[in-house]
N, C-alpha and C positions, 0 to 999 in steps of 0.2 A: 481551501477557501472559506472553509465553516470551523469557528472553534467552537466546542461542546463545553460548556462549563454547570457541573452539577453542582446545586445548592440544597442540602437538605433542610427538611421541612417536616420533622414529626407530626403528625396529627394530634392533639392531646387527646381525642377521644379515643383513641386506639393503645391502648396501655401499654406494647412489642414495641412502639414504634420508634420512640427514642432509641433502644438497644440497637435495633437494627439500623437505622443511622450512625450509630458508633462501630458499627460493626463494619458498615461498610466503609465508612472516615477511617479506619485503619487497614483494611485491605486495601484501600485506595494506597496508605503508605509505605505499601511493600508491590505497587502496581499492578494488584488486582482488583481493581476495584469492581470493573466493570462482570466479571467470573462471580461474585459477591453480589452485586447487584442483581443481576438476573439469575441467581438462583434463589433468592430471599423471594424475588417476584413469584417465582415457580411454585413454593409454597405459604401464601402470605397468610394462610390460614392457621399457621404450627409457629409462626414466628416466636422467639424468647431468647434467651441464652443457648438452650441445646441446640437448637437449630442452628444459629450462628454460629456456634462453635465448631457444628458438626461441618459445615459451610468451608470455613476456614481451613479446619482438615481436610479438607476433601479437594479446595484448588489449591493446597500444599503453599499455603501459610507460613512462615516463622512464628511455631503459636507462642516461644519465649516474648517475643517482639509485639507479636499481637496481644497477648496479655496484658505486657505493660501500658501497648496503648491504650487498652481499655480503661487500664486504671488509674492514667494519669491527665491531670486536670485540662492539659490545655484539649483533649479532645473534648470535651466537654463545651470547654469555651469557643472551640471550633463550630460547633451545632448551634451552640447560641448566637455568634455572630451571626452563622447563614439563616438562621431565624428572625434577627433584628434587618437583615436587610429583607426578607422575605415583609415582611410587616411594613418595612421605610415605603414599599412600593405599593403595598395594597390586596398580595397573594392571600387569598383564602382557602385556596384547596391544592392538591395533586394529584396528577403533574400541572404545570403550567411551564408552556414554552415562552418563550423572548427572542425575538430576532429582532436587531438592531433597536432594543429599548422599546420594543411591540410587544403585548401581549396578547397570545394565541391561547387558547382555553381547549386545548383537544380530547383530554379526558382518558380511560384508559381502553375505548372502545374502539378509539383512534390504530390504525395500522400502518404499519409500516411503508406502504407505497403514497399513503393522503400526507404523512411527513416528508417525505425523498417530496411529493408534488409540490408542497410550501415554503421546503427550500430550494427548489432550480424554481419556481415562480420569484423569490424573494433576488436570488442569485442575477437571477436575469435582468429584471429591473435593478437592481446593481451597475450591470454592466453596460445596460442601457442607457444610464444615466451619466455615461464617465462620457 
């Protein structure tokens, strides 16, 4: 009843933080994204190339594949795109959530049960309303 759809959003001030967008935009295209994601989060403080790479090895990558996607342009253009649309709408930081074209501002202090509460509150006024 929920689709998740991620948009990355490097921060400029964070110098890692494009890499690791790229990093995860191709683990995403071997469907890991999510193994990639939450291990980049695990340590955001070592973020660079070796980290991601080590990343990559570690939830058993195609690193041929993953390589090339690093090096080839449309991932690149991919992070821009979800950049231009981050901007079309007015995001300034992350994370920021969107339920049905709302924005929720929860930050990273935000847990996991205050999320599970804002989608069966959102869920239910859905169903409420049919």
């Amino acid at each position: 009843r929920v689709a998740v759809t991620v948009k990355h959003y490097p921060l400029s001030f964070h110098k890692e933080a494009r890499g690791a967008a790229e990093a995860a935009y191709c683990a995403h295209k071997q469907g890991k994204f999510w193994p990639m994601h939450d291990t980049l989060f695990m340590d955001i403080e070592h973020l660079g190339p070796e980290l991601t790479e080590g990343i990559a090895q570690r939830i058993g990558l195609d690193m041929e594949h993953y390589e090339a996607c690093l090096a080839h342009p449309s991932t690149g253009e991919a992070i821009d795109a979800d950049m231009a649309d981050a901007h079309r709408i007015g995001l300034q930081g992350t994370p920021t959530l969107l339920f049905n074209g709302r924005r929720y501002d929860m930050g990273f202090g935000t847990g996991a049960d205050d999320l599970a509460q804002t989608v069966d509150y959102l869920l239910d006024s859905i169903d409420s309303a049919k």
